[in-house]
N, C-alpha and C positions, 0 to 999 in steps of 0.2 A: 411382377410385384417389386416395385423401389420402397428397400427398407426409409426412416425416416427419420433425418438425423439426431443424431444426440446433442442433445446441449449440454453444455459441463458450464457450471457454476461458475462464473468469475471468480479470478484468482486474487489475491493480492497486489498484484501490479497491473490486471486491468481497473481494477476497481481508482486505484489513484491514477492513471494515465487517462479515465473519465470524469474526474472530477471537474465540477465548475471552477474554480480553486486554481490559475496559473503556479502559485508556489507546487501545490499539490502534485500537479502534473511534472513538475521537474524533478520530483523526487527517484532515486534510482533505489530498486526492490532486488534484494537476492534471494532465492530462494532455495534451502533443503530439504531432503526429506523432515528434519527435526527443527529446523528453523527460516524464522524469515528476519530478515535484517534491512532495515531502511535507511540510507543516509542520504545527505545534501544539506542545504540552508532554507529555511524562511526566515520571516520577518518578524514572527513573534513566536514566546511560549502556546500561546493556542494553538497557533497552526502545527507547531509540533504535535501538541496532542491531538487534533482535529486528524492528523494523518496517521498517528496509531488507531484513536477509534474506528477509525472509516476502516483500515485493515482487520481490527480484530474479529470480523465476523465470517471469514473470510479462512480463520489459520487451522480451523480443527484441534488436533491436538498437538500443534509447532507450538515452537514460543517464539515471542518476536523481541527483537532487539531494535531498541529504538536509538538509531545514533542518527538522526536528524540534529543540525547546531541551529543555533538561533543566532540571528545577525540582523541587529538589529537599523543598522545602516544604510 
């Protein structure tokens, strides 16, 4: 009898390395036991927040620190 594998929940950095979102996916995610932390650039305020929302569901009980910048250039 073959046990049958476990899925584990997407993490926080698979969740943005899937996104439809090219900014999204360039984003780099660290992660600790107590926190997650996002940095890089997009192109607007939204996608900033578009990339913590998309994470927050994701952290349990981390707190995430958003240091994503915006460039708008």
């Amino acid at each position: 009898m073959t046990a049958a594998p476990v899925l584990l929940p997407p993490g926080p950095a698979d969740v943005l390395s899937h996104s439809p979102l090219p900014q999204l996916r360039r984003l780099e995610v660290a992660e600790t036991e107590a926190e997650v932390v996002i940095t890089g650039t997009v192109g607007s305020f939204y996608l900033k927040q578009l990339a913590q929302e998309t994470i927050r569901p994701t952290l349990g009980c981390r707190r995430l620190l958003n240091r994503v910048e915006v460039c708008s250039a």
